[in-house]
C-alpha positions in Angstrom: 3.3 35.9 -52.4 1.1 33.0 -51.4 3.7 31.0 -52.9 6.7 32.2 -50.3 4.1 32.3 -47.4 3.6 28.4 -48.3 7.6 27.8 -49.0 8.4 29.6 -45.7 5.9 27.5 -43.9 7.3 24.4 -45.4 10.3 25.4 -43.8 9.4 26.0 -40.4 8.0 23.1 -40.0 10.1 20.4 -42.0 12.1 20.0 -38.1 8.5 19.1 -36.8 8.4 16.5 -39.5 10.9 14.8 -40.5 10.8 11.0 -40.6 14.3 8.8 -41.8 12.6 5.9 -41.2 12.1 3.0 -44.1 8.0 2.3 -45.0 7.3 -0.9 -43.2 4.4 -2.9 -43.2 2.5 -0.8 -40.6 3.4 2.8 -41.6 1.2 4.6 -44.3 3.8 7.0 -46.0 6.5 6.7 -48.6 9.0 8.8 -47.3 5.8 12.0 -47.7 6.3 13.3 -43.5 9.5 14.9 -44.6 6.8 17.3 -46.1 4.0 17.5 -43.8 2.8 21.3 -42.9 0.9 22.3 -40.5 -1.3 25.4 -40.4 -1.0 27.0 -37.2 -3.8 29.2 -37.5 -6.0 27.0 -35.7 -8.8 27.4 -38.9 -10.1 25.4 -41.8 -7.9 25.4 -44.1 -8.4 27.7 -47.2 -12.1 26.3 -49.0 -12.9 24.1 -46.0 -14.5 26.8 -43.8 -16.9 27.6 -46.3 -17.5 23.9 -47.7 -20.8 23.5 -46.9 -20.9 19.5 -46.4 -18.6 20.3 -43.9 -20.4 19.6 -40.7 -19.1 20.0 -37.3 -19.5 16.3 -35.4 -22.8 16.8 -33.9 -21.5 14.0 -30.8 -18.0 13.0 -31.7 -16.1 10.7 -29.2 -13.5 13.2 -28.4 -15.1 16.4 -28.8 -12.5 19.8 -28.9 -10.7 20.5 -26.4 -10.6 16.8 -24.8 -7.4 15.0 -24.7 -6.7 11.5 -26.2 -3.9 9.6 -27.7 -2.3 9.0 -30.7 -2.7 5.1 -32.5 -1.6 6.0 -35.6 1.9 6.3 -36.5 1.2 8.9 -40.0 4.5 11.0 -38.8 7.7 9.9 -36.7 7.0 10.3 -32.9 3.4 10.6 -33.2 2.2 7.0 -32.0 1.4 7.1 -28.2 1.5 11.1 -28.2 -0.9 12.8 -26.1 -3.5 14.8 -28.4 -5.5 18.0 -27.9 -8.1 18.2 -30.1 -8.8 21.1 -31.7 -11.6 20.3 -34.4 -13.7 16.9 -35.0 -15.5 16.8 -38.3 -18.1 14.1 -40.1 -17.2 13.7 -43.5 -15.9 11.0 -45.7 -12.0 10.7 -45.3 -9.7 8.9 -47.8 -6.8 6.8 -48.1 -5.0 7.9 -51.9 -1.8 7.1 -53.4 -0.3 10.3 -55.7 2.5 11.7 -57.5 2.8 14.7 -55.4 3.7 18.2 -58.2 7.6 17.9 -57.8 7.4 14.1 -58.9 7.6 12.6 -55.5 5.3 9.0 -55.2 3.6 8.9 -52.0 1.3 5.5 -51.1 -1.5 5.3 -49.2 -1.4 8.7 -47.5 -4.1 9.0 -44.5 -6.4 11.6 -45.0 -7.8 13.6 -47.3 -11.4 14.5 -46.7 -14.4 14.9 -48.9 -13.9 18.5 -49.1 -10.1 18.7 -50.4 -10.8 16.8 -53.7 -12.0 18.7 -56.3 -14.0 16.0 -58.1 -16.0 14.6 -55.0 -19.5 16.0 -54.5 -21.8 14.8 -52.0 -21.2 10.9 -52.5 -18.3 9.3 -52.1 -16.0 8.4 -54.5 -15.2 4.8 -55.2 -11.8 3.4 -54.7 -9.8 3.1 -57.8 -11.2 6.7 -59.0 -8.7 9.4 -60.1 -9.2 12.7 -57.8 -7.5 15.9 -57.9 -6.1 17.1 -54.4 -7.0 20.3 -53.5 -5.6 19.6 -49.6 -2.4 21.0 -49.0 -1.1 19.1 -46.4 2.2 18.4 -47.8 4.3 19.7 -50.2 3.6 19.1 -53.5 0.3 17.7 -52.7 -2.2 21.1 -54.1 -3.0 20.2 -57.7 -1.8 16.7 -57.9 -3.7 13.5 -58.9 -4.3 10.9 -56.7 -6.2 7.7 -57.0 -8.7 6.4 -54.2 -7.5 3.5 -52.2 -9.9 3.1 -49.5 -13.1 5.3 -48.3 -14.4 6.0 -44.7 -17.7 7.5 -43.9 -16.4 9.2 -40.3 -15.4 11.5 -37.8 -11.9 13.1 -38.5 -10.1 15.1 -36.4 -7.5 18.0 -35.8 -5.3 17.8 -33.5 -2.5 19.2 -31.7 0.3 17.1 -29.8 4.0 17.2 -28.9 5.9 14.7 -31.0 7.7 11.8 -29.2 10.7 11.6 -31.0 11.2 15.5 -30.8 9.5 16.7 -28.3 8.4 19.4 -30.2 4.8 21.0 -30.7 3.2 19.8 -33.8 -0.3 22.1 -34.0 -3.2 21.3 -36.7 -2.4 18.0 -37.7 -4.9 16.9 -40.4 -6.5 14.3 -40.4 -7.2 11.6 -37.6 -9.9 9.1 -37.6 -11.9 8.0 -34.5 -10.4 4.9 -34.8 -6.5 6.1 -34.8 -7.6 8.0 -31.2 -8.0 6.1 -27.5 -9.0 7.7 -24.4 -6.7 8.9 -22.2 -6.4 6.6 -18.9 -7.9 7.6 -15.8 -5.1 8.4 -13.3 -7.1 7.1 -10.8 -7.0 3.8 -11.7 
């Protein structure tokens, strides 16, 4: 059942997701945002809401429920987008390059936190260590091994926004760094 729940979710949200575009230089995905999923619940996902090394930010720049916009370009449309943000997060959030469980190669996917590899404890793992995903942001990503490109001790966050190739409502995007958000601009300036 959980199986059909995930496939039908997969579904639903491929439209929201999609991405035709070659990888270039500044885009972090092979081809993997054709797969993205977002959980709509507006929780944790599954294991994260009881991980206890999961701390809420005690002071994070853009704390839930502010607005700020999108630097990072992870998905089609997303770069420039106007985000909500629904949860911020201090953890250690990695970069990984994996064979995803229906054979599909994805590098240097941004993020996977501390809490959705099943190897990681409370230090952080070194790059060029093998990891186990236990995230399930995309398909094919639960249960495949990934190796550690790069590791950053930071705020991540969840976050809502309308996609600006689409124009549709992309909810619970996981993960965003600090440094992939800017503050909105004042109107009044």
């Amino acid at each position: 059942m959980r199986i059909q729940m995930i496939l039908f979710a997969a579904v639903l949200m491929l439209t929201a997701c999609g991405n035709d575009e070659p990888q270039t230089q500044g885009h972090v995905h092979s081809n993997d945002t054709d797969h993205m999923q977002h959980d709509e619940s507006g929780e944790l996902p599954e294991g994260l809401e009881e991980a206890e090394d999961l701390e809420e930010a005690e002071d994070p720049k853009f704390p839930p429920g502010s607005k700020a916009i999108i630097q990072a370009d992870h998905m089609e449309g997303m770069k420039g987008a106007e985000a909500t943000i629904v949860g911020a997060f201090d953890t250690y959030a990695y970069e990984v390059t994996y064979t995803s469980t229906d054979g599909e190669h994805v590098d240097n996917h941004r993020w996977v936190i501390q809490e959705e590899l099943k190897e990681a404890d409370e230090h952080p793992l070194e790059p060029g260590i093998e990891a186990t995903l236990t995230a399930d942001h995309m398909e094919g990503m639960k249960g495949a091994t990934a190796i550690v490109e790069d590791v950053e001790d930071t705020t991540v966050y969840m976050v809502n926004y309308k996609s600006m190739a689409t124009g549709e409502e992309v909810k619970n995007h996981k993960w965003l760094t600090e440094e992939e958000l800017a503050p909105m601009k004042d109107s009044s300036d």
